[in-house]
C-alpha positions in Angstrom: 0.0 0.0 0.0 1.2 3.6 -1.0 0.2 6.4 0.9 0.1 9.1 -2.2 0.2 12.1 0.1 3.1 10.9 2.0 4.9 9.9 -0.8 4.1 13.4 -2.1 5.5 15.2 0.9 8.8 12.9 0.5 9.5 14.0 -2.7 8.6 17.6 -2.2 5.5 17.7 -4.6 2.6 19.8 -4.6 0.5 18.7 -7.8 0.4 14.7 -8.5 -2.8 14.6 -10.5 -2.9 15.0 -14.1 -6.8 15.7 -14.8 -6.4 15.4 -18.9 -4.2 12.4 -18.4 -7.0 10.6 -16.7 -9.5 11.8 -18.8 -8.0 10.9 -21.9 -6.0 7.2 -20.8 -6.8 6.6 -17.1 -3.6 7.8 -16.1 -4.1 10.0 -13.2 -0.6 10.9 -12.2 1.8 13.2 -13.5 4.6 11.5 -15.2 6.9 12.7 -12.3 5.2 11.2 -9.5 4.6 8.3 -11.5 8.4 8.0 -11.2 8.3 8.4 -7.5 5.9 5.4 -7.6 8.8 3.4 -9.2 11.1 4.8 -6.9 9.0 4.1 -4.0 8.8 -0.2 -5.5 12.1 -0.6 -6.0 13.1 0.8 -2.9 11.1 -1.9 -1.4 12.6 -4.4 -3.2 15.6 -3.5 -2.5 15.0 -3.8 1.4 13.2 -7.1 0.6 15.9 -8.9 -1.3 18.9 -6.9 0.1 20.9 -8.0 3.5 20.7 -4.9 5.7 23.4 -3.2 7.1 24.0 -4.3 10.7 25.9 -1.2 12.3 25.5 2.7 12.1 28.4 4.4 13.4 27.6 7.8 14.8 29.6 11.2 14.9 28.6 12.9 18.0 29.6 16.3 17.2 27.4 18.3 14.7 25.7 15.5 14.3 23.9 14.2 17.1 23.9 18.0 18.7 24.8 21.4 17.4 27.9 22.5 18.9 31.4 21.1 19.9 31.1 19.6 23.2 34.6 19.9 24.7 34.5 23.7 23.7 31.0 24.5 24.4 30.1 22.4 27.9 27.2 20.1 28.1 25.3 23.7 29.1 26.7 24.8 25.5 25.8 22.5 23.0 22.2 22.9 21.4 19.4 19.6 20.5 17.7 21.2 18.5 14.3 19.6 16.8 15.9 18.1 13.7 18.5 16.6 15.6 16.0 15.0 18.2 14.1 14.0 14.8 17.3 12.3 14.0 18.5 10.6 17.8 14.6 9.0 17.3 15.2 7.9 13.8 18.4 6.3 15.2 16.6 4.7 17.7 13.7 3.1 15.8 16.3 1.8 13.9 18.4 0.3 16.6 14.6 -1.1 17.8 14.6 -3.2 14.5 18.1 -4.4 15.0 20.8 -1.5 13.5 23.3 -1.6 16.1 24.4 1.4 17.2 28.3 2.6 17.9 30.4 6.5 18.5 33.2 6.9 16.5 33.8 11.1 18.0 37.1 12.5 17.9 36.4 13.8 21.7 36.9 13.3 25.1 35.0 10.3 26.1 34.0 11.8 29.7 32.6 14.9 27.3 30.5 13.0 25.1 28.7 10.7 28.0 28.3 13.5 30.0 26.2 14.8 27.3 24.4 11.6 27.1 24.2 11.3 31.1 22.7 14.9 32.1 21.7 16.6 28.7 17.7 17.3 29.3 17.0 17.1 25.8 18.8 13.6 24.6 17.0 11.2 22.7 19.4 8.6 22.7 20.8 6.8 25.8 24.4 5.6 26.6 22.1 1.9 27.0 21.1 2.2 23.6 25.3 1.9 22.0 26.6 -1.5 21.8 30.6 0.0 21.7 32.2 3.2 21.0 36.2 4.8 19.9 35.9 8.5 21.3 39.7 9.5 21.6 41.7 11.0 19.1 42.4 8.3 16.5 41.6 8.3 12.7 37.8 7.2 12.4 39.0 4.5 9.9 40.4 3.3 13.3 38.0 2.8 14.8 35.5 1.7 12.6 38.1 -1.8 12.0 38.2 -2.0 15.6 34.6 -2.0 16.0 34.2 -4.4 13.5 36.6 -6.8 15.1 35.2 -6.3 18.6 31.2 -7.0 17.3 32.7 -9.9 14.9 31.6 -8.1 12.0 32.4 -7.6 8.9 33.3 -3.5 7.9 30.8 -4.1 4.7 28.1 -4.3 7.0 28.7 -0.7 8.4 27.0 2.7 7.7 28.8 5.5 8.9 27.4 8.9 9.5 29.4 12.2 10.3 28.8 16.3 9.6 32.6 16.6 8.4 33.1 16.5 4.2 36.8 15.6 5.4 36.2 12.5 7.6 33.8 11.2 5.2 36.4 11.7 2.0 38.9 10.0 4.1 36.4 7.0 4.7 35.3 6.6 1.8 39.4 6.1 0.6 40.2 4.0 2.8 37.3 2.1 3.6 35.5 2.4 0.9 33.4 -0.8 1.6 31.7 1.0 4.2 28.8 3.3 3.5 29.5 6.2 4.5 26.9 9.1 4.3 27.2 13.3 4.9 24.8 14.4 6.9 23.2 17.6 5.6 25.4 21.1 6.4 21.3 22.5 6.6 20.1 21.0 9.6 16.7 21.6 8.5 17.6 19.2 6.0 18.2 16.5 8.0 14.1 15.1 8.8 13.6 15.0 5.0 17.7 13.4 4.3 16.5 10.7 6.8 13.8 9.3 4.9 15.9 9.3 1.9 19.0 7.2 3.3 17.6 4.0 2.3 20.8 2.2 4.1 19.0 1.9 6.9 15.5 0.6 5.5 14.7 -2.8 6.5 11.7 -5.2 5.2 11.0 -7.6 7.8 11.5 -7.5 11.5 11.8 -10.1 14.0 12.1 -10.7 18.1 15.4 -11.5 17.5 15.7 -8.2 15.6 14.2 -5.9 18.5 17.2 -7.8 21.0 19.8 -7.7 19.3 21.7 -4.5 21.1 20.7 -6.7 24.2 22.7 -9.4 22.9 25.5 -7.5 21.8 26.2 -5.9 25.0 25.8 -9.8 26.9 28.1 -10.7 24.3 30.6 -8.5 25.1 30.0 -9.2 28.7 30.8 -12.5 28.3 33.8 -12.1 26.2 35.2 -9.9 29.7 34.5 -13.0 31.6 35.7 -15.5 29.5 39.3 -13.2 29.6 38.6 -13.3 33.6 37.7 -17.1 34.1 40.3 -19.3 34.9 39.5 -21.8 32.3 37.8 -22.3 29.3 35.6 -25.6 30.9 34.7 -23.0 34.1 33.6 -19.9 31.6 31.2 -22.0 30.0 30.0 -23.9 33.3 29.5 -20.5 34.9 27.5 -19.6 32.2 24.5 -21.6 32.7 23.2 -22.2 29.5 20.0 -23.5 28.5 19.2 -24.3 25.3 15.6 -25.6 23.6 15.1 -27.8 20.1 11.0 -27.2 19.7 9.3 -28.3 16.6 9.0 -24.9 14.1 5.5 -23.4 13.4 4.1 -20.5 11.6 5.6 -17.6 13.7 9.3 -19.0 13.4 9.0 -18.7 9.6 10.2 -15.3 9.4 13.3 -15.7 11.6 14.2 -19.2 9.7 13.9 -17.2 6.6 16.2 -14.7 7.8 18.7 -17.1 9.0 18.8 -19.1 5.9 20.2 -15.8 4.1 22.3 -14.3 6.6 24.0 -17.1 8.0 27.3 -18.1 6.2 29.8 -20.0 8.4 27.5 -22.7 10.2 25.6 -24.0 7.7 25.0 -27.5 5.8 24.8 -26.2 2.3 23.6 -23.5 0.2 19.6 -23.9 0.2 17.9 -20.9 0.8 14.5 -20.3 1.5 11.7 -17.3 1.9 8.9 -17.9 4.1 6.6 -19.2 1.7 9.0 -22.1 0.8 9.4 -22.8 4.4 5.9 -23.0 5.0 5.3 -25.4 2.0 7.9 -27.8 3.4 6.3 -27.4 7.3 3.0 -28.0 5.4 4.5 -32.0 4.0 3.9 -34.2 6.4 7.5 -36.1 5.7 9.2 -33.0 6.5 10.7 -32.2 9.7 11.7 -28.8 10.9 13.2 -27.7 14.4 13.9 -24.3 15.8 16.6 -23.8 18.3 16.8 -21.2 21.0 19.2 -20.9 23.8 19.8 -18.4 26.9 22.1 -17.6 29.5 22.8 -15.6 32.5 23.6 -12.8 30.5 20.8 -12.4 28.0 18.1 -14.8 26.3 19.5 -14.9 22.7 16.3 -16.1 21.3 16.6 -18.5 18.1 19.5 -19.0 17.3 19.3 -22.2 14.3 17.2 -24.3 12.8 17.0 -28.0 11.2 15.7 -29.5 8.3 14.9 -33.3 8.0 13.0 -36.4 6.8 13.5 -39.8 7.5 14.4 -42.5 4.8 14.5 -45.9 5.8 16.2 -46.0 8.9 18.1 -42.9 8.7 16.9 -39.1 9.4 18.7 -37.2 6.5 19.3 -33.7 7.7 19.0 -31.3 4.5 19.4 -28.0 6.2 21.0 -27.0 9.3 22.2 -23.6 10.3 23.6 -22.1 13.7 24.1 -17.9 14.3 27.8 -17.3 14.7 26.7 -15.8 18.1 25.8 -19.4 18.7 29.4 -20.6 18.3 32.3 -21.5 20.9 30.0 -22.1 23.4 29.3 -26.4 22.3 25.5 -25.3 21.2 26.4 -27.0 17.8 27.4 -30.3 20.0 24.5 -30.3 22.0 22.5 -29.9 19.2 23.9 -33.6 17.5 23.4 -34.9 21.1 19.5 -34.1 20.3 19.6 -35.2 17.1 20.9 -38.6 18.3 18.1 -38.7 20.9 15.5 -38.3 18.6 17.0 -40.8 16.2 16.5 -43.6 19.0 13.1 -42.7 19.6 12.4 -43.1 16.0 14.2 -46.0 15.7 16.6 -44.6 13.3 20.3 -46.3 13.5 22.3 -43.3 12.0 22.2 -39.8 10.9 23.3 -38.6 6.5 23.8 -34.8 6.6 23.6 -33.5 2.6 26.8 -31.1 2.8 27.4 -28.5 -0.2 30.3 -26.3 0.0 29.4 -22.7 -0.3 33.4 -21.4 -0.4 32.1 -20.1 3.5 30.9 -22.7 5.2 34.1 -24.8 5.8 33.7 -24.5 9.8 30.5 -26.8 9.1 32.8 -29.5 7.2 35.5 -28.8 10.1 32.4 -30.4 12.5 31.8 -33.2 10.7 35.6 -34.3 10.7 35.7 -33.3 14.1 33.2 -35.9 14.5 34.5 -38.4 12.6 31.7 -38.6 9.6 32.2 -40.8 7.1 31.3 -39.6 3.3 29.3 -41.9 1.1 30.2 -42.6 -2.1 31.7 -39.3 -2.7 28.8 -37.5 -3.0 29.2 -34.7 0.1 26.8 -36.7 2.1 28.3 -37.4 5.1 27.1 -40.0 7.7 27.7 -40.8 11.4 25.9 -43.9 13.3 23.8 -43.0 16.1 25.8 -45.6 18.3 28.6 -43.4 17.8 27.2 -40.3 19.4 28.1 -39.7 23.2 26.3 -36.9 25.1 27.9 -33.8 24.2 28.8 -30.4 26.0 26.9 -31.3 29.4 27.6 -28.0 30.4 24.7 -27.2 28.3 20.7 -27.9 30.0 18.0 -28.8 27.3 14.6 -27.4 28.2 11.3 -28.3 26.7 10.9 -24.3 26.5 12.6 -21.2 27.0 10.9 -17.9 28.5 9.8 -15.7 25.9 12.1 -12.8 25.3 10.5 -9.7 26.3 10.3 -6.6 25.2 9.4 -3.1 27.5 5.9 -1.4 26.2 8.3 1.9 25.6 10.0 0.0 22.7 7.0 -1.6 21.0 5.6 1.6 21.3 8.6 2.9 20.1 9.1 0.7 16.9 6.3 2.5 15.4 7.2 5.8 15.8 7.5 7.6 12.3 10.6 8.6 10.9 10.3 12.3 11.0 8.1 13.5 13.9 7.2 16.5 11.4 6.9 17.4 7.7 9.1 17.0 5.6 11.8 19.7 5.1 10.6 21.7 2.0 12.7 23.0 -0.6 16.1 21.2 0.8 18.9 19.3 -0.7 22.5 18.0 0.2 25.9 16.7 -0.7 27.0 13.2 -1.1 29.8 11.5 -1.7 30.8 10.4 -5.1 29.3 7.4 -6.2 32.1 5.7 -7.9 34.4 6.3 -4.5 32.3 3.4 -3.1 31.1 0.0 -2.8 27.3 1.3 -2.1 26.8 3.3 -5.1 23.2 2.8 -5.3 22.3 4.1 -2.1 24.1 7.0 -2.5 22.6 7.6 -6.0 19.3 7.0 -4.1 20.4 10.0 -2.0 20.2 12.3 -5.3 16.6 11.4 -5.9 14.6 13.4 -3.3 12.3 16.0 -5.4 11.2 16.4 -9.0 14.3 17.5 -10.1 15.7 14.4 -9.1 13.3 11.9 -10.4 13.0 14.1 -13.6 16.8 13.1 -13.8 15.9 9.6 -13.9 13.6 9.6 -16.4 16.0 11.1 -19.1 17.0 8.8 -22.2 20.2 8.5 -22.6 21.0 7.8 -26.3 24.1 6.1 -26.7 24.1 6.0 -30.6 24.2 7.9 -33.2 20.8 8.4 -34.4 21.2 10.6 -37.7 20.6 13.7 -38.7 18.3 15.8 -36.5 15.9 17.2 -39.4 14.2 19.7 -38.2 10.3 20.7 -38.0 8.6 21.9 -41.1 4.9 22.8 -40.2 3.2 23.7 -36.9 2.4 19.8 -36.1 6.1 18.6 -36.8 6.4 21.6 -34.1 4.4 20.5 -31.9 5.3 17.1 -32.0 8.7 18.3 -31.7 8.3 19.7 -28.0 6.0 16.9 -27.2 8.4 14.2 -27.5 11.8 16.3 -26.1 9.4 16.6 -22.9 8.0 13.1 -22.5 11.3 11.4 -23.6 13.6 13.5 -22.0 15.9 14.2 -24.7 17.9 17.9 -25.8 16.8 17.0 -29.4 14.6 14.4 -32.4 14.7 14.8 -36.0 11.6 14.6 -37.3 12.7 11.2 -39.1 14.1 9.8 -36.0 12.0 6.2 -34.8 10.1 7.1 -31.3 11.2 3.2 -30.0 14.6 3.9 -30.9 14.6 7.1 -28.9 13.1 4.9 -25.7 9.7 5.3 -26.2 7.3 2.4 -25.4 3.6 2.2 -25.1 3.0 3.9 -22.6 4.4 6.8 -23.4 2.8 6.6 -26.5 -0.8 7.0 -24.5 1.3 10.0 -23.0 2.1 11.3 -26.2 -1.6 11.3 -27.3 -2.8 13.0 -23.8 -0.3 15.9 -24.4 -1.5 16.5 -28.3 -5.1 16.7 -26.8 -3.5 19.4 -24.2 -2.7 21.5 -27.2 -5.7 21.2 -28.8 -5.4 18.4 -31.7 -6.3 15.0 -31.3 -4.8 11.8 -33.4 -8.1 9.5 -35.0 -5.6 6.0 -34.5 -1.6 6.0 -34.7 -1.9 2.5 -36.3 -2.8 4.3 -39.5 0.8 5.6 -39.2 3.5 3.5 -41.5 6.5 4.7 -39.6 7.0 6.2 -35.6 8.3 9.4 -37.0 6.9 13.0 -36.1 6.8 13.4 -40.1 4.8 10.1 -40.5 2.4 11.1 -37.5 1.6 15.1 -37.7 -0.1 13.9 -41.4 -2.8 12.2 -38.7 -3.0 15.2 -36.5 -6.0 17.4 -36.4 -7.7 20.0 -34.3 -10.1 19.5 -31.9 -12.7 21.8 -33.6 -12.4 19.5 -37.2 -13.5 16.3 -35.0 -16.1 14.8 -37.3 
């Protein structure tokens, strides 16, 4: 559904209808929000089949305030409304999963001071996962972020005031997307609904907890470096973990996993959620969810596993585990259950369908680990039930875990809209240049923010030589003249040139013969026409007042 008046105001439009075009063809639109239509699809698309980023890094500075916090004072530095707008636009996206990280070229005690007693902060020091605020290159800090949250740099957006730090990003980092913020800050609400880096299509529980997990996760990494050993870490950690059989609301996180996950996982099938639920809908078709917690944080599902039985074996065809799953024996655990299950059944041993996918070696590493044994060379691997001991009995399965929960402020919260007023009118911005980076498209997407933007998009650009340009020789070779420079986009036509060749298709064609009726004339049927030329069509052209 597309809300025409918002998509208006995003765009900066006043006048969307085209009363003649309606009249004459059923096409109420102009042509340019008819572009913002396309826009508005393929942005959605885009979400749906892209991965999202997983990290925004934040200047602090200009950016989250106006004002320079170790010069001005917490008393000096100004909020103002667009950059509350922003600090709540940051935080619905760290509400559907963006992590959030500082990289401020500051005094740390400055910046959380801001964050501690500033009357007027949207964002809290609760809501960032990590943070580099010292006086190291941003590029710095960025890669040690992305070691520190096991991620990789591509899966950053970074966000700062300063044309210079985002030039030097973009150099030498250039997989990163970075992205100026507006030197207007009145810009800023309507910039915001442009970035389209941080659009996402679906969101899950595991989504809305996943700052929570970050911050357990570095918790436990601190206690893992304090614990005396590596068998008393994870026996201090008392973690429970549950294998339930998947239903209808799992489908969306099983979807997600099966194109996110990389490392842990059997092979290369992917699935959407309407593929999933066909296969839960076949009776011969097995499917588990797993979910595990600890002291530190409920991590919510964390894998899932595909199976049917044949004969006396349960052939796995999909298994997948979230790296944040890893190190702590889940994965062992997990063929622990698997064996269980297979005695119930009566199943004596256990084929698992491998495919390498170039990533996924750390799956293969397992199954050596475990002594499978490959069948006839053809990447199944298999393992006899008897063979399996109880594994990692550290670990406690549960028939259920405890929902994860989620505070009425922050489901509240997820649906707060991006800008909390209009959109700015009349405002644009700088980017960076698109060819300096690995995200071109969202930065192009940038540009496209008014008419003048989606007007750019619709030009033809003719990358042959078309002929001579002969020029108009009556009034109707005129007219038709400025008629199809306007609804092709083009500096020039001959009057001989082919309207396909020049990009036009059928629907502009049904433009074409709106815009003659505009000007008074009307066509009786362009399939008389031999040839697509404006020579070959003004000899059908009449006025209005010779309609018979």
């Amino acid at each position: 559904m597309i809300d025409c008046r918002q998509l208006a105001q995003q765009y900066q439009m006043d006048d969307i209808f085209d009363e003649k075009g309606e009249q004459a063809a059923h096409l109420p639109f102009t042509e340019v929000f008819c572009g913002a239509i396309g826009t508005k699809v393929a942005r959605e698309i885009i979400a749906w089949q892209g991965a999202p980023f997983k990290v925004a890094a934040i200047d602090c500075d200009h950016t989250l305030w106006r004002g320079v916090v170790s010069e001005d004072g917490v008393e000096g530095i100004d909020i103002t409304p667009e950059h509350q707008m922003l600090q709540r636009f940051l935080k619905q996206k760290q509400q559907e999963g963006l992590l959030l990280v500082l990289s401020s070229r500051n005094n740390e005690e400055d910046v959380w001071r801001v964050f501690e007693n500033h009357p007027d902060m949207i964002l809290q020091k609760d809501d960032i996962v990590d943070w580099r605020i010292n006086w190291e290159s941003k590029p710095a800090h960025l890669k040690e972020m992305a070691d520190s949250l096991n991620l990789s740099l591509s899966q950053f957006i970074f966000l700062d005031d300063d044309p210079a730090q985002c030039l030097r990003m973009n150099e030498e980092l250039p997989e990163v997307m970075t992205l100026l913020l507006p030197a207007n800050e009145k810009a800023i609400p309507l910039f915001a609904q442009h970035a389209w880096a941080f659009d996402r299509y679906d969101v899950t529980d595991e989504d809305r907890g996943r700052t929570t997990s970050y911050k357990a996760e570095k918790a436990r990494q601190k206690e893992k470096a304090e614990s005396p050993s590596m068998e008393q870490f994870l026996q201090d950690l008392n973690l429970n973990m549950s294998v339930t059989e998947w239903g209808e609301e799992h489908l969306a996180r099983v979807a997600q996993m099966s194109s996110r996950i990389n490392q842990f996982r059997l092979n290369d099938q992917r699935f959407d959620e309407q593929q999933l639920r066909e296969r839960m809908e076949n009776e011969h078709i097995q499917g588990w969810v797993i979910e595990a917690a600890d002291r530190f944080s409920h991590e919510g599902i964390v894998g899932a596993i595909l199976a049917h039985h044949a004969d006396d074996t349960l052939k796995i065809d999909a298994w997948m585990l979230s790296c944040r799953a890893l190190g702590k024996g889940i994965e062992q655990k997990c063929l622990t259950w698997l064996a269980e299950y297979s005695r119930q059944h009566k199943l004596s041993s256990i084929e698992f369908t491998f495919a390498s996918t170039g990533r996924n070696e750390l799956f293969k590493s397992f199954m050596k680990e475990h002594q499978m044994q490959e069948v006839d060379e053809q990447q199944t691997y298999r393992i006899q039930v008897e063979e399996i001991d109880s594994l990692s009995n550290h670990i406690q399965i549960v028939d259920q875990l405890s929902s994860r929960e989620h505070s009425t402020e922050e489901i509240e919260d997820q649906r707060v809209e991006a800008a909390s007023h209009s959109a700015s009118k009349g405002y644009t911005w700088e980017t960076v240049q698109p060819d300096q980076t690995l995200h071109s498209g969202y930065v192009k997407a940038l540009k496209v923010h008014d008419q003048e933007g989606l007007r750019a998009l619709l030009k033809t650009e003719l990358t042959q030589d078309h002929g001579l340009y002969a020029q108009p020789t009556n009034e109707r070779e005129a007219l038709l003249f400025d008629i199809w420079c306007d609804i092709l986009h083009v500096g020039k036509v001959g009057i001989d040139n082919d309207f396909f060749d020049l990009g036009g298709n059928s629907l502009l064609a049904v433009k074409m013969e709106v815009e003659i009726e505009k000007k008074g004339w009307y066509v009786d049927d362009l399939n008389f026409a031999e040839k697509h030329t404006i020579r070959e069509l003004a000899k059908y052209m009449k006025r209005e007042n010779q309609h018979a």
